[in-house]
N, C-alpha and C positions, 0 to 999 in steps of 0.2 A: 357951834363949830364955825369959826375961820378960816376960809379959806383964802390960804400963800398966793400968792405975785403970779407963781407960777402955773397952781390949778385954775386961773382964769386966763393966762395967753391961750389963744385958741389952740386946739388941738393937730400937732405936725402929722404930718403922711407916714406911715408905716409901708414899711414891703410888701407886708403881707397884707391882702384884702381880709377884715373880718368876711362872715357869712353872713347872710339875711334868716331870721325867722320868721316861719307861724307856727302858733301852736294850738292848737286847739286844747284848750284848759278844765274842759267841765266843769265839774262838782266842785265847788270851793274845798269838800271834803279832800279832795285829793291833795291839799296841801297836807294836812296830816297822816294819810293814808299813805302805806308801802306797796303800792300796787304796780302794776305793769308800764301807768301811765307814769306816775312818777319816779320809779324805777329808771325808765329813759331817761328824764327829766336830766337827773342825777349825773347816768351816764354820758350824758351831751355835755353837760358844766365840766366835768373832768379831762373831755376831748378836747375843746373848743381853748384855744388860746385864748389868755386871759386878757379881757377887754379893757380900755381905757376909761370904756364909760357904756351904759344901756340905756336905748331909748326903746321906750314901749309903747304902745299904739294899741289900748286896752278898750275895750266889748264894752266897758264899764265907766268909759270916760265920752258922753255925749253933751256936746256944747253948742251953743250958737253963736258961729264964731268955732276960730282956732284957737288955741291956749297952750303952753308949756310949762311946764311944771320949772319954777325959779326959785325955790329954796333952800338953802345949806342942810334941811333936817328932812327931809318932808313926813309924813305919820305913815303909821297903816294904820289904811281905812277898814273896817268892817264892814261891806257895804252890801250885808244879808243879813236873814233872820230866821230864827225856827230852828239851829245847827246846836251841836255841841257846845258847853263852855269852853272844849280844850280850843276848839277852832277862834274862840272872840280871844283868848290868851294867845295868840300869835302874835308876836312883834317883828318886824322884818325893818331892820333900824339901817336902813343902808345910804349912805350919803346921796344929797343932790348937788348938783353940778350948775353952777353957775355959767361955768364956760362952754357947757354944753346948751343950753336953754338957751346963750349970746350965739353959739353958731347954728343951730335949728333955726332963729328969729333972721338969721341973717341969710341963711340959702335956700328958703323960703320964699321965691318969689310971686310966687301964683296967686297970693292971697297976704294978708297982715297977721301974723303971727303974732299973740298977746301974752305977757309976763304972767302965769297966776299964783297967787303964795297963799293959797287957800286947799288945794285939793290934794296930794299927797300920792302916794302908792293904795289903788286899788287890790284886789285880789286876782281881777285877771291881768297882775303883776308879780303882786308876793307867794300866794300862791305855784307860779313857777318856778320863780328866783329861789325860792327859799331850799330849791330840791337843787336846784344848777348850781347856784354860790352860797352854799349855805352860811359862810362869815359874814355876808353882807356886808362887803368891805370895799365892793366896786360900785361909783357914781349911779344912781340911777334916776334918768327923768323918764314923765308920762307926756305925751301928744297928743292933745283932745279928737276927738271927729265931730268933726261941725256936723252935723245930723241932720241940715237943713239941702243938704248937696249931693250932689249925684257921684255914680262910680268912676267918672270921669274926675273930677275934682278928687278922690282921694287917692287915687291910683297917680295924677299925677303929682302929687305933693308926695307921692312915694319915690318917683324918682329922681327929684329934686333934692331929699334923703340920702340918696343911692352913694354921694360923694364923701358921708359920712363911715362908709365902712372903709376906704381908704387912711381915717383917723384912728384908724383901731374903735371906734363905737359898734358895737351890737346894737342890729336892727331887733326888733321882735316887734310881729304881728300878732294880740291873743285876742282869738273866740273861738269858735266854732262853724265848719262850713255850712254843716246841717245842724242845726240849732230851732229845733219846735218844741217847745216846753208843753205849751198846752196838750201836744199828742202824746206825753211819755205814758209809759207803757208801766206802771209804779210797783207791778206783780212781778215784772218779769227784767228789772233792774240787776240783778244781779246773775242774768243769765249772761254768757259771753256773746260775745259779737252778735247781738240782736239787733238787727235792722229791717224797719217796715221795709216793702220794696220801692217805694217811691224814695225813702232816705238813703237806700241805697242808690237807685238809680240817679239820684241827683249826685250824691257823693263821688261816682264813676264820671260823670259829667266835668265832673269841677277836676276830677284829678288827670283826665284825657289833656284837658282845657290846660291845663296848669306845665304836666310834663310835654306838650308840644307847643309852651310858651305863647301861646292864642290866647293874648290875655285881652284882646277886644271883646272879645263874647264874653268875659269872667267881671268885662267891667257893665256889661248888658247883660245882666244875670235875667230882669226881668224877661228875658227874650226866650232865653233857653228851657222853657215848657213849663207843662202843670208840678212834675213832680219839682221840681226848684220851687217853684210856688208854695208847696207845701214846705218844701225845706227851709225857705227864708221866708215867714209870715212879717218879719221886719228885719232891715238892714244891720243892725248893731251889734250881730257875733259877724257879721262877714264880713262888715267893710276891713277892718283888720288885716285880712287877706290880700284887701289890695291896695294896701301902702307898704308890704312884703311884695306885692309883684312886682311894683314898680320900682321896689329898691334892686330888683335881680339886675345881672347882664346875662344877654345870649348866651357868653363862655362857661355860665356858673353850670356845674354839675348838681342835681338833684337826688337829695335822698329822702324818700318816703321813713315814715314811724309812724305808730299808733295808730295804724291807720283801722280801725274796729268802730263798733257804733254800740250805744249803751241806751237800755232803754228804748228802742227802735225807733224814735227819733234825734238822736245827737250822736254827730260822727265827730268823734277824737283823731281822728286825721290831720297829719303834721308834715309840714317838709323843712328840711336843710337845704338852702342857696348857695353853694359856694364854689371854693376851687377845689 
């Protein structure tokens, strides 16, 4: 695909501010799956004015170094194993954005922003897209996380972002706040809202933090106690969450979803940023 003269002038201001997301994405399962999580999913792509273009800042994309996703096609990745055939037969063929990858590289100051035409749409992308814009007929690039940086550094490349939802671009942050794999609970998976109490209690932490816009403590997560501890044994389902905070404004109104926990370690806990 070729993209026109005009999908690469950079992207004009719109009236209306897009919103910022996070979403917490779970189970790759849940792409194929009709469940409550994806269910929303669905019903947010149907609400949510249609974007010009999505950037995603995915759990599933750790680099050394920053990177943007710079190609006319990019694949989907399969980038698990042990699932269903139906799950590796997902294709999510949605255009990348050349003009988008040149205005991310360019308001980007806080660090060097690099072109990659190698890495594609992971699953904590297509995975959610595939329920929001099922046609996959809107732009979409991925934004690496340097993994070698602190919360400081990605919260502020989040709101260096922030001037992007005035383009009509959709923000989305995807992991998970509580995110411990090694503790899942494998017997009791399909029970509803099962949460250890420390996944909870971290989870209640993060969402105090969040709706009284105290996102200095959320970028010092190490600080805020043991049960955090437990709930982020490593950085890469949450940093997501704060390149979504940083993309907010004070003014944006917050609404919570999915906010449950699965497996009594992973909280599916979501918010919408906006007007």
């Amino acid at each position: 695909m070729t993209q026109t003269i005009e999908q690469l002038l950079q992207f004009p201001n719109r009236e209306k501010r897009m919103p910022t997301l996070f979403i917490g994405h779970g189970s790759p399962m849940n792409a194929i799956e009709n469940n409550e999580f994806s269910s929303y999913w669905q019903k947010l792509g149907q609400q949510l004015d249609i974007p010009a273009a999505i950037l995603v800042v995915s759990a599933h994309w750790l680099t050394h170094g920053t990177f943007v996703t710079a190609m006319n096609q990019p694949e989907t990745i399969h980038d698990f194993g042990g699932f269903p055939q139906a799950l590796f037969d997902v294709n999510y063929p949605a255009p990348g954005s050349l003009a988008l990858a040149k205005e991310t590289i360019e308001i980007i100051e806080s660090t060097t922003v690099h072109e990659d035409l190698e890495w594609g749409l992971d699953h904590g992308t297509w995975s959610i897209l595939c329920h929001m814009f099922p046609e996959a007929q809107i732009p979409v690039v991925q934004l690496s996380i340097d993994y070698n940086q602190s919360g400081n550094f990605h919260y502020t490349i989040g709101k260096q972002l922030q001037e992007l939802r005035n383009k009509g671009v959709l923000i989305i942050g995807s992991g998970n706040m509580v995110h411990n794999l090694r503790a899942l609970d494998w017997k009791n998976m399909q029970t509803d809202n099962y949460g250890f109490d420390w996944a909870i209690e971290s989870n209640e932490i993060f969402k105090k933090d969040i709706l009284s816009f105290n996102h200095q403590a959320l970028q010092q997560y190490e600080s805020l106690g043991n049960a955090v501890q437990l709930a982020i044994p490593t950085p890469d389902h949450y940093y997501p969450l704060l390149y979504t905070l940083g993309s907010t404004l004070p003014t944006d109104n917050i609404t919570l979803f999915n906010d449950k926990y699965v497996g009594g370690s992973l909280s599916m806990t979501s918010f919408v940023f906006g007007d």
